[in-house]
C-alpha positions as CSV (number, residue, x, y, z in Angstrom):
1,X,0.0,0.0,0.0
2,X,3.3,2.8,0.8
3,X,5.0,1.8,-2.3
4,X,1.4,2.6,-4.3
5,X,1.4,5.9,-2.0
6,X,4.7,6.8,-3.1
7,X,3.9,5.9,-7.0
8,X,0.8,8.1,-6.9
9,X,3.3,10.9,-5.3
10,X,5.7,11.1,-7.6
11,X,3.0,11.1,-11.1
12,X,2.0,14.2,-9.0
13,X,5.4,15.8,-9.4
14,X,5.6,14.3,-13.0
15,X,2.5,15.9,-13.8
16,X,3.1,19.3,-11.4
17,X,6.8,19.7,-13.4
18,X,5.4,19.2,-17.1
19,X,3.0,21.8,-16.1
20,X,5.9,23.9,-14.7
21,X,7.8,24.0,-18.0
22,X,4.2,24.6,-20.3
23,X,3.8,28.1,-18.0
24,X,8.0,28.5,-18.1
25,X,7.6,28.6,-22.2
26,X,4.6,31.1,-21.9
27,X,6.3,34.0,-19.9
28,X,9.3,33.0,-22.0
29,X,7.1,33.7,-25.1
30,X,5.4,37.1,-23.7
31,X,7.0,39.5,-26.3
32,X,7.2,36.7,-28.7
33,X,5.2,38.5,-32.0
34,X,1.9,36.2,-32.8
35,X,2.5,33.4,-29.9
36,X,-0.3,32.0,-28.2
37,X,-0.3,30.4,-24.9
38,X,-0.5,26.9,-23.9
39,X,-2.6,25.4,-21.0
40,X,-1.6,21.8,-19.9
41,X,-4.6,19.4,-19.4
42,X,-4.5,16.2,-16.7
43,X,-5.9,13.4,-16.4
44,X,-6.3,10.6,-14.3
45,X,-4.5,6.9,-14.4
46,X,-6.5,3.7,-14.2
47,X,-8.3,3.1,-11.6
48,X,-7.8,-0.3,-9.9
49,X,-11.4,-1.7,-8.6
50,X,-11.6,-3.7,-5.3
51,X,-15.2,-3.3,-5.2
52,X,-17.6,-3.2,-8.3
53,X,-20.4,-0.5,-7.9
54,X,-23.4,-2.0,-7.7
55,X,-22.1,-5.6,-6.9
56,X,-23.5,-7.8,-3.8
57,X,-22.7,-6.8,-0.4
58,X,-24.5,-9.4,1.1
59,X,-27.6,-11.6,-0.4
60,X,-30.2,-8.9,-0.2
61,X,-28.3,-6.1,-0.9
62,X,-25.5,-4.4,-3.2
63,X,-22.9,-1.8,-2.9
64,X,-24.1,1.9,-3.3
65,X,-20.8,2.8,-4.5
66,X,-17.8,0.3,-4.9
67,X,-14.8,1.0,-3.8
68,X,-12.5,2.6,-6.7
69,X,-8.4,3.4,-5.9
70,X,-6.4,5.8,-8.7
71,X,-3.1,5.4,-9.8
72,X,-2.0,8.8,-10.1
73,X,-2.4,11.3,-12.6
74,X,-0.7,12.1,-16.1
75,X,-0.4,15.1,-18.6
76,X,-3.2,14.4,-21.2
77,X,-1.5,17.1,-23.9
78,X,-1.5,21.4,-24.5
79,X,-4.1,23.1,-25.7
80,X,-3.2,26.1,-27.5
81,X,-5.6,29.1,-26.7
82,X,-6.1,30.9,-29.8
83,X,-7.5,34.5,-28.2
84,X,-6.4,37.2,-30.3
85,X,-3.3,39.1,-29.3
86,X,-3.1,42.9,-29.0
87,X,-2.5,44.8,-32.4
88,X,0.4,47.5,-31.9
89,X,1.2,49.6,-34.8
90,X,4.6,49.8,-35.9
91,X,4.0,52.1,-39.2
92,X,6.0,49.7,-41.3
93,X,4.3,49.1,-44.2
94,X,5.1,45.3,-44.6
95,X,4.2,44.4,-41.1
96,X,1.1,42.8,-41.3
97,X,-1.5,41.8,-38.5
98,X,-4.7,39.2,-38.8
99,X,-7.4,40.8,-37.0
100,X,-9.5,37.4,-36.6
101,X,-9.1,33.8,-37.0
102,X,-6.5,32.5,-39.6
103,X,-3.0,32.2,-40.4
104,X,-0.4,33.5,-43.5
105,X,0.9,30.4,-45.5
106,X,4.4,30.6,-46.2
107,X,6.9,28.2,-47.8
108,X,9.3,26.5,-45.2
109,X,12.6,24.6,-46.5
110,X,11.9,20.9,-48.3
111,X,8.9,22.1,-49.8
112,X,6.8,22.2,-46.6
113,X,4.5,24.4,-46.0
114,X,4.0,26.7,-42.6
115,X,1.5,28.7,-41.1
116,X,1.9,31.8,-38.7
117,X,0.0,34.7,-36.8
118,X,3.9,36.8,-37.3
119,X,3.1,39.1,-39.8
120,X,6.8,40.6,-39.4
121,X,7.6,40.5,-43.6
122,X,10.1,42.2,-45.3
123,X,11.2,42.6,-49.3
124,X,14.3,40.2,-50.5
125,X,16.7,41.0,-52.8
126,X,14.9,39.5,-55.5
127,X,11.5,41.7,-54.6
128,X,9.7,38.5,-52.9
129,X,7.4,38.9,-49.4
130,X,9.3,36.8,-47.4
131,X,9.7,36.1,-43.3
132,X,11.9,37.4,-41.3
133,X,13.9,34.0,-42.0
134,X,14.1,34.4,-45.8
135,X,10.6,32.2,-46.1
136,X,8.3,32.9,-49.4
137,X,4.7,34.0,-48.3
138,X,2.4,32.0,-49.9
139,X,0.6,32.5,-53.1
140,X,4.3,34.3,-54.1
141,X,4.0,38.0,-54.2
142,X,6.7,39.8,-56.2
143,X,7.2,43.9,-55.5
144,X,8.4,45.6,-58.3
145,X,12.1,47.2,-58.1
146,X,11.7,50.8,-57.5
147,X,8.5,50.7,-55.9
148,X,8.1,54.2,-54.0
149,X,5.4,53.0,-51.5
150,X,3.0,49.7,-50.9
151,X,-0.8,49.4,-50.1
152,X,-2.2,46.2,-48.4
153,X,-6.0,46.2,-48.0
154,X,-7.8,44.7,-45.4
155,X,-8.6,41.9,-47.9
156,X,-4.9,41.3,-48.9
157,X,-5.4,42.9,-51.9
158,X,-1.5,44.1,-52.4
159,X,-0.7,47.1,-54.4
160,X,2.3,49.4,-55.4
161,X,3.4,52.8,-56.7
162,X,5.4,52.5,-59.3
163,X,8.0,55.3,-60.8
164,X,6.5,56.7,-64.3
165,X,2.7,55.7,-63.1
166,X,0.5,57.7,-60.5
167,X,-1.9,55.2,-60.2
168,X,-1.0,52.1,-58.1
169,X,-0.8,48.8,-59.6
170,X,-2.3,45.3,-58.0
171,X,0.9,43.1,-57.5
172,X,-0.8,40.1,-55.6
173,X,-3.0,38.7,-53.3
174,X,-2.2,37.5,-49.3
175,X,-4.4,34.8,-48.7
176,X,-5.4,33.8,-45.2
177,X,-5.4,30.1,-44.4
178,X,-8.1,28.6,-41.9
179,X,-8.3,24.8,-40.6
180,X,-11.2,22.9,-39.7
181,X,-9.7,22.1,-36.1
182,X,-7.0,24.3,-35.6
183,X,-6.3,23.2,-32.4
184,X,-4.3,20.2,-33.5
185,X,-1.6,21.8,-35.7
186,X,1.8,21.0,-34.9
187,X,3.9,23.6,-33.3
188,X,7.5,23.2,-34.7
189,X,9.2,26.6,-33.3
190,X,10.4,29.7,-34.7
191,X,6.7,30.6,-34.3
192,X,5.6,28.3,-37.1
193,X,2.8,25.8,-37.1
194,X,2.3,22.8,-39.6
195,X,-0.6,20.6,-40.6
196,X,-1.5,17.8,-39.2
197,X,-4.0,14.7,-38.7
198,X,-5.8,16.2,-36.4
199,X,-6.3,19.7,-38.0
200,X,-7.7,18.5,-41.2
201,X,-6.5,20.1,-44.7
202,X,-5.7,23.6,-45.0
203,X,-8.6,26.2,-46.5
204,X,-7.0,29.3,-48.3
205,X,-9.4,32.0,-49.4
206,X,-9.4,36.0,-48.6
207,X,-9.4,37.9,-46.0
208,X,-12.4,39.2,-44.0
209,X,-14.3,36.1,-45.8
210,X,-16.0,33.0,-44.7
211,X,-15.2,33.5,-40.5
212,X,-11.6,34.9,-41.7
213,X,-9.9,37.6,-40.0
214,X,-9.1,41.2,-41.9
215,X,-5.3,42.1,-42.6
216,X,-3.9,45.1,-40.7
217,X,-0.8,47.0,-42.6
218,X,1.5,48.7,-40.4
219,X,1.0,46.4,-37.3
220,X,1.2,43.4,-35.7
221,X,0.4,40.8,-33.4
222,X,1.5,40.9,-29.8
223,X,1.4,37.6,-27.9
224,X,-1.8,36.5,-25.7
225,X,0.1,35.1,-22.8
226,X,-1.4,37.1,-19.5
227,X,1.6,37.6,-17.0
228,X,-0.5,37.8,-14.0
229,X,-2.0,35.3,-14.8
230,X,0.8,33.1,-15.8
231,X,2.1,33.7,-12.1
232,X,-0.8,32.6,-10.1
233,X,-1.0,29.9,-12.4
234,X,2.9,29.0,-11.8
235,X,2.1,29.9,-7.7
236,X,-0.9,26.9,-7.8
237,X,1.8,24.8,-9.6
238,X,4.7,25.2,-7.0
239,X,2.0,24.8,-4.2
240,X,0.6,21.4,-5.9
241,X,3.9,19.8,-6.4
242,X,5.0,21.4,-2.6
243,X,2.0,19.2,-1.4
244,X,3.1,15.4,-3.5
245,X,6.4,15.9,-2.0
246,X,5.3,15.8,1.2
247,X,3.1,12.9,0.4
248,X,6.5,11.2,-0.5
249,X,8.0,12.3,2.8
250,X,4.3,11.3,5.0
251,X,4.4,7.8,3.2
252,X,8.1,7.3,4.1
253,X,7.8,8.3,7.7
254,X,4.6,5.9,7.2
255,X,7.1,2.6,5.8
256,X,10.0,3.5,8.4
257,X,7.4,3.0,11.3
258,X,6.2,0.0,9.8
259,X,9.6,-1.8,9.2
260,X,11.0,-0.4,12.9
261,X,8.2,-1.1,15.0
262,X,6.1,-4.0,13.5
């Protein structure tokens, strides 16, 4: 019975430490352009039953309730929380912000594809949209050399002034992608998420249609993570895991007495 004690214990610290690092990434990730914050889940271990609910307790009667003994608890996955972020203007015309649900598509080495809420773009040499990290946005958008200034609509709808004309000229089209469950794409860092099983094939369409979010020029995303709240949340978690240690040393003290005066 101490040794299941002590087993039960230490998922609690298993469980109280995974949650430790989830909040530890979040405060990490507070000025991190686009992020949004991850909340562990738990759940519980097997349960081993002694007693069936329900079962006979003597020829006329049953059990009300059974007796039922966990096995500790576990770290069922992260959920992302996908709360929109707040918008800071920067007054640089090729930082972009999605105001609403959906993500840019942009083309990630070995021909994979990527999806972010970092609107940070800049102009390469060769006049593509590309990330902060050299990364095409997808459908490819190509600025003219010489263009004097750049106009993204709300819809995506890019356009440029170029020398000789006074009217602008329509260069491309951002298109926003959207995700039947976008809960399950795959995080793989540098604030870029990929598709998976679980998040169902990617939707691309415009901006401001069909549940998507509008595009915001000259701003972007800040990251969702609440600091205060982090910290009671990261308070709760010290306290919790504070609590299965001292289980470890109770069940101990428990054993010791057993073996010393039994």
């Amino acid at each position: 019975m101490g040794s299941a004690a002590l087993h039960i214990a230490r998922t609690g610290l298993d469980a109280q430490d995974m949650r430790m690092r989830v909040i530890s990434n979040n405060l990490a990730n507070v000025n991190t352009t686009g992020y949004k914050r991850d909340r562990a889940a738990f759940e519980t271990l097997a349960y081993q039953t002694v007693t069936a609910p329900g079962a006979p307790s003597t020829s006329e009667t049953r059990y009300a309730t059974g007796l039922n003994l966990g096995t500790g608890v576990r770290i069922q996955g992260t959920a992302r929380i996908d709360t929109q972020g707040t918008l800071a203007q920067t007054g640089n015309s090729l930082d972009l912000a999605l105001d609403g649900e959906g993500y840019f598509q942009v083309q990630l080495p070995g021909a994979q594809l990527g999806y972010t809420r970092a609107g940070n773009f800049s102009r390469s040499a060769q006049g593509l949209l590309v990330t902060a990290e050299g990364y095409q946005v997808q459908p490819g958008i190509t600025i003219p050399e010489g263009t004097t200034s750049i106009t993204i609509g709300t819809d995506g709808t890019v356009s440029a002034v170029i020398p000789g004309q006074t009217e602008p000229s329509q260069v491309g089209q951002i298109q926003v992608a959207t995700f039947p469950n976008a809960a399950g794409l795959l995080s793989i860092g540098d604030n870029y998420l990929t598709e998976s099983a679980a998040s169902g094939a990617v939707l691309l369409g415009i901006a401001g249609q069909e549940g998507r979010g509008n595009i915001r020029q000259g701003a972007l995303e800040g990251s969702n993570v609440n600091v205060v709240e982090e910290l009671v949340d990261m308070i709760e978690t010290q306290r919790a895991y504070e609590v299965n240690s001292k289980m470890i040393t109770a069940t101990d003290e428990m054993l010791k007495y057993v073996n010393q005066n039994i």
